[in-house]
C-alpha positions as MATLAB code, in Angstrom:
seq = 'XXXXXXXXXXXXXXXXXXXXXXXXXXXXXXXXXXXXXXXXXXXXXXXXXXXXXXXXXXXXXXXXXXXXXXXXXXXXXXXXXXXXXXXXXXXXXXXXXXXXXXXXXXXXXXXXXXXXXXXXXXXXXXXXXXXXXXXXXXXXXXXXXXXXXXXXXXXXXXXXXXXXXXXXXXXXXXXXXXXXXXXXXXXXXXXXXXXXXXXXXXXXXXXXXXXXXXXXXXXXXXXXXXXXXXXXXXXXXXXXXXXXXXXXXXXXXXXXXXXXXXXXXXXXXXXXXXXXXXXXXXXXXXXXXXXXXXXX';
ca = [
      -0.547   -1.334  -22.424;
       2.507   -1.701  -20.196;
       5.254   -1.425  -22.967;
       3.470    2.180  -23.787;
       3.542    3.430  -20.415;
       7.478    2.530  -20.580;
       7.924    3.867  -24.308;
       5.866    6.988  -22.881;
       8.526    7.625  -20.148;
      10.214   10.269  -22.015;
       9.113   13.509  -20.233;
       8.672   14.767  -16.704;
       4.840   16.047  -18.319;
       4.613   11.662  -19.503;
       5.864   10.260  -16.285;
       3.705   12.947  -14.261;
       0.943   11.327  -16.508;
       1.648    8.228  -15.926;
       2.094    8.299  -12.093;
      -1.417    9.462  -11.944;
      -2.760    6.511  -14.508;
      -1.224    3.641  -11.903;
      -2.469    5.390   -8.998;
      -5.763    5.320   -9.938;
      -6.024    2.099  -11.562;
      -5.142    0.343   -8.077;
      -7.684    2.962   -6.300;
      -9.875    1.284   -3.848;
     -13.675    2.511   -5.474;
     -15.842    1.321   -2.073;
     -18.984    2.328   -4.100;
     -18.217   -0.310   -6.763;
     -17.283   -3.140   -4.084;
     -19.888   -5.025   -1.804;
     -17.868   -4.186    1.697;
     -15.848   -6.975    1.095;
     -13.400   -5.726    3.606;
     -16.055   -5.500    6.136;
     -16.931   -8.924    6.034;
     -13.977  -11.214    4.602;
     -11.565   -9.877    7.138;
     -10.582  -10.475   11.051;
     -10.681   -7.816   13.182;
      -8.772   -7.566   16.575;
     -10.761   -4.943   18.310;
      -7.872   -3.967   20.127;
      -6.309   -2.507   17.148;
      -7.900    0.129   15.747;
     -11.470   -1.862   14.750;
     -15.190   -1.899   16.069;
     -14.922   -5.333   18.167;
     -13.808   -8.979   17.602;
     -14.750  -10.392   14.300;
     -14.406  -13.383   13.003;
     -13.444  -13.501    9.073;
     -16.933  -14.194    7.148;
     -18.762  -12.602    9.675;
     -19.862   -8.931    8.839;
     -18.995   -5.914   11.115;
     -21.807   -4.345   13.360;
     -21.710   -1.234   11.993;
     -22.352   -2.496    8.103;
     -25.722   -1.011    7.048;
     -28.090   -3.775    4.160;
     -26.477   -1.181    1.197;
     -22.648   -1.692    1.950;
     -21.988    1.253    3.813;
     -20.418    1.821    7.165;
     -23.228    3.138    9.778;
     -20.435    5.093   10.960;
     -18.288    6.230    8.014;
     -17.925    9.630    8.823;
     -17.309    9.394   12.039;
     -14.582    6.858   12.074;
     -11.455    8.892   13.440;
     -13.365   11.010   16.131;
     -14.399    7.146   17.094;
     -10.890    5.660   16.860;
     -11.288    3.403   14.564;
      -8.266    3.697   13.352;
      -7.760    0.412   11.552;
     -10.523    1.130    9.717;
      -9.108    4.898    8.519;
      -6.135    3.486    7.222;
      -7.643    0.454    5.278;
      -7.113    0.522    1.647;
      -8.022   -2.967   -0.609;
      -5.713   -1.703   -3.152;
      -8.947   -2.342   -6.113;
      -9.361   -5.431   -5.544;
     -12.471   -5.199   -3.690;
     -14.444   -3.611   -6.918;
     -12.265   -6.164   -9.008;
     -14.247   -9.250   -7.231;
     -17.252   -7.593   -6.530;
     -17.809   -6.521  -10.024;
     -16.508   -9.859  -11.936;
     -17.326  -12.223   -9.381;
     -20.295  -14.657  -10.539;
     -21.618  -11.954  -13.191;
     -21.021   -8.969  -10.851;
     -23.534  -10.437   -8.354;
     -22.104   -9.686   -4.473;
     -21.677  -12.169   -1.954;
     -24.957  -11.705   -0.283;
     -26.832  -12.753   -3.471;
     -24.112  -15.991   -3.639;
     -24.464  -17.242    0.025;
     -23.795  -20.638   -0.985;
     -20.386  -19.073   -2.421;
     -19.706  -16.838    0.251;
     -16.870  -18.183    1.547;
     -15.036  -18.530   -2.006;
     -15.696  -14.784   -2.870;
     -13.736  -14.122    0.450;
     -11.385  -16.498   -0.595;
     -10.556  -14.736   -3.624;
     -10.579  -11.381   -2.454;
      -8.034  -12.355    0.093;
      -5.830  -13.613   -2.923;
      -6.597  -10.584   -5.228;
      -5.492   -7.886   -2.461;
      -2.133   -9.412   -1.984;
      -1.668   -9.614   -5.948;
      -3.176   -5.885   -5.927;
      -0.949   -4.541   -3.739;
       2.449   -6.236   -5.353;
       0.994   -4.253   -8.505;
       0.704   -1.125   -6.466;
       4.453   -1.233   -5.987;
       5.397   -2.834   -9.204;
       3.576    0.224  -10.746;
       5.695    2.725   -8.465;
       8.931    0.911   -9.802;
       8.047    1.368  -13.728;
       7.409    5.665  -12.795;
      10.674    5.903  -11.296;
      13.274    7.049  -13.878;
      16.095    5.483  -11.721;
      14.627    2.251  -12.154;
      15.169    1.866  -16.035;
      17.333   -0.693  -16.331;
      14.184   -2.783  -14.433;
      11.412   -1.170  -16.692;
      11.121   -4.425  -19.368;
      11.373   -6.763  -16.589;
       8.458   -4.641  -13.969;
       6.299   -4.419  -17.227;
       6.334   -7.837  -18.185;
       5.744   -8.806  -14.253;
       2.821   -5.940  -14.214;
       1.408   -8.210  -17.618;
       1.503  -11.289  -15.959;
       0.003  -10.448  -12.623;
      -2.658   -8.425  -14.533;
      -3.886  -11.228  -16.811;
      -4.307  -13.371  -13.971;
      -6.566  -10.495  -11.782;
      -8.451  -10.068  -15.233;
      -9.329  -14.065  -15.166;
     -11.558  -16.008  -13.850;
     -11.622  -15.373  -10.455;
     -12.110  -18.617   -9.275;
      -8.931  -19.782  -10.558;
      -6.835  -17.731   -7.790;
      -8.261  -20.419   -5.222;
      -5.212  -22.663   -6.464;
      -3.032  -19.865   -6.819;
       0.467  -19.820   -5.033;
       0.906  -15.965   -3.514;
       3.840  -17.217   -1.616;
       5.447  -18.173   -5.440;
       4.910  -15.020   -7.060;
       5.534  -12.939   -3.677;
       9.113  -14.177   -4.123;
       8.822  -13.519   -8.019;
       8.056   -9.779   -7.767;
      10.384   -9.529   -4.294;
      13.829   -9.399   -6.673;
      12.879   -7.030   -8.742;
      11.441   -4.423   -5.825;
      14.942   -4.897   -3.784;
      16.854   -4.257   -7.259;
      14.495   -0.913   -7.665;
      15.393   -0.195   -4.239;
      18.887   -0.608   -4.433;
      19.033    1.963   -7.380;
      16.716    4.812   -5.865;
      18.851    4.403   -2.397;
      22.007    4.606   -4.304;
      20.931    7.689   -6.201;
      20.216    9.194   -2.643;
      23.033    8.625   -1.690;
      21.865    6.074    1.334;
      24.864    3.212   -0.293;
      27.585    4.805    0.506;
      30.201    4.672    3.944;
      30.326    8.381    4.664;
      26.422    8.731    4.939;
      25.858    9.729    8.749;
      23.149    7.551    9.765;
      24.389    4.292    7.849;
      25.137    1.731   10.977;
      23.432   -1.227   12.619;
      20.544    0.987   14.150;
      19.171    1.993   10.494;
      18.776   -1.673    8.981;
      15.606   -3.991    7.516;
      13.514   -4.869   10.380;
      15.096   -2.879   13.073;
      13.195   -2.226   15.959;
      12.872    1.703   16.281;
       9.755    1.630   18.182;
       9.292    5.083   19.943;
      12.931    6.479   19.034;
      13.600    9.884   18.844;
      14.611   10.473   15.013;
      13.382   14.185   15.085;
      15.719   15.881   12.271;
      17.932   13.317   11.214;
      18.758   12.697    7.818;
      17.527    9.223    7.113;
      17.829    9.560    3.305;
      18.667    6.298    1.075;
      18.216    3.695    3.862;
      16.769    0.724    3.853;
      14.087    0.592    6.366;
      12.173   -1.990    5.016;
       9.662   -3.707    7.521;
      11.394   -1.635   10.125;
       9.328   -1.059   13.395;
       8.415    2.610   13.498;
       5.387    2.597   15.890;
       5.300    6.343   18.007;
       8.971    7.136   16.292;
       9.190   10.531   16.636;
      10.103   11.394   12.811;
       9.356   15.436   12.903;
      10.855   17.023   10.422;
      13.381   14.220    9.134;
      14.645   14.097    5.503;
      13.677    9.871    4.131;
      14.526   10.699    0.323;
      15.044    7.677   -0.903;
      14.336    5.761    1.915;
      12.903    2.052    1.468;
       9.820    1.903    3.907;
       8.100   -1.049    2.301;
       6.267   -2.785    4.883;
       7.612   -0.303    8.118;
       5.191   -0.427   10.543;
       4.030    3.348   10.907;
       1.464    3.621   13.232;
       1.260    6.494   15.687;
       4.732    7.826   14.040;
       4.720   11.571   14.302;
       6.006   12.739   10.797;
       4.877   16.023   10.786;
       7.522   18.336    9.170;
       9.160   14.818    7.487;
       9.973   14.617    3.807;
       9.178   11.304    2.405;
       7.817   12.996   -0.936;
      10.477   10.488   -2.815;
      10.699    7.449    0.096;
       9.883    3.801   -1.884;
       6.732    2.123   -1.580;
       4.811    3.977    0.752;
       1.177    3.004    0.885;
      -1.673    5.421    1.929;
      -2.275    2.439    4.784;
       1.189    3.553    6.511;
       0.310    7.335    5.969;
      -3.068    7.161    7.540;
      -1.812    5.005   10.380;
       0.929    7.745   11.106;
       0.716   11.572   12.286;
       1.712   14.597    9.740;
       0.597   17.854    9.291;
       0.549   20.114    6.136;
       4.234   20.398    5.990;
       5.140   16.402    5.347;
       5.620   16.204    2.215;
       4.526   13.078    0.541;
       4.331   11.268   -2.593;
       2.556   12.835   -5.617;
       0.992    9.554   -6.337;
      -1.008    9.372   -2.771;
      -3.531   11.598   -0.916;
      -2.914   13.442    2.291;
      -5.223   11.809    4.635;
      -7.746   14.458    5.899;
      -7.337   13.434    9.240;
      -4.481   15.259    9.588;
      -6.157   18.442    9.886;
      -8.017   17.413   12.836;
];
């Protein structure tokens, strides 16, 4: 299925096609999941959830039929954490092929192993989530064999038996699939022209992991830099060009980006979106929905 999506990148109408068909096969589908997230998870209060909870323990607003008490009113609330959430599928992937599609609360002897695996199955879900955004990216071709045959092998193992994933190593295939994204990276960034000595924001403040909490970046062209895992809590990022820009991982929350272009940044999740502010100008990725709380 893979090597046709490749073979079938030979049009902007294919590829447009194509960035659609990943996006929604890693779609969280919370009607086709048993509010795993609501119950495997910790929750630090402090940050955006409903109180302290432990992981196993479901939160005080989850109604006997899986849904939130208090869905629809989880922004006005602040619940912020709980906006920006997003299980990447796998939530629907265990709920639906975990013990013949039975959920946890009819397992309660297996509870803690369907939390176990869900746990393992978002972090695989989400490497696939930007494995997928590599093989759509016409830059990246020279990587397309190699990110399909990855996308393969992670996918037979989250069509398995999920049980098996309890003696799966993450940490192994984390730093699998990590050579390949920094590769893809390199490419888009060079393309953007963020590579190169003459770009005017390429010194030691624009680098992987830098601390930019709260800095005033309103305007500036950040395009082609790596900002991976960068710290970009309440940056002020109005109206900023990041074409190209790696933002895998950056930490986004409270980051005013209203008026920013990251329609082509790498590996932006709707998790940092809805954690940051925009308005109907930022552009963003075709692949992703505006968050509607950015009309409020």
């Amino acid at each position: 299925m893979v090597n046709d999506d490749i073979a079938g990148l030979k049009s902007a109408q294919n590829q447009r096609d194509l960035v659609h068909k990943v996006t929604v096969r890693r779609r969280g589908e919370c009607e086709s999941c048993s509010a795993l997230c609501c119950i495997a998870l910790y929750f630090p209060g402090s940050q955006g959830f409903p109180a302290d909870k432990e992981a196993g323990v479901p939160c005080p607003n989850l109604l006997s039929d899986f849904r939130c008490r208090v869905h629809s009113q989880l922004y006005p609330l602040g619940l912020t954490a709980c906006v920006a959430y997003d299980c990447f599928g796998a939530g629907q992937i265990v709920s639906q092929k975990y013990s013949g599609g039975q959920d946890w609360s009819n397992n309660p002897g297996n509870s803690r192993q369907i939390f176990a695996v869900f746990l393992i199955m978002h972090q695989l879900q989400e490497m696939l989530c930007y494995l997928d955004e590599a093989l759509t990216l016409e830059t990246a071709a020279p990587l397309h064999t190699d990110l399909g045959s990855m996308i393969e092998h992670i996918e037979t193992l989250t069509a398995g038996d999920p049980v098996g994933l309890l003696e799966f190593d993450v940490d192994r295939m984390r730093a699998q699939v990590r050579p390949l994204l920094m590769k893809t990276s390199k490419l888009v960034r060079q393309e953007a022209g963020g590579e190169t000595d003459n770009h005017p924001n390429s010194n030691h403040r624009f680098r992987p992991r830098s601390n930019l909490s709260g800095a005033d970046l309103r305007g500036m062209t950040l395009r082609g830099l790596n900002l991976r895992s960068a710290c970009l809590i309440a940056a002020d990022l109005r109206d900023a060009d990041l074409s190209g820009t790696d933002l895998l991982g950056a930490d986004l929350r409270d980051a005013d980006i209203r008026g920013a272009n990251l329609a082509s940044s790498l590996f932006v999740t709707l998790i940092q979106l809805r954690q940051a502010k925009g308005d109907d100008r930022t552009l963003i990725p075709s692949r992703l929905e505006r968050p509607g709380h950015w009309a409020q």
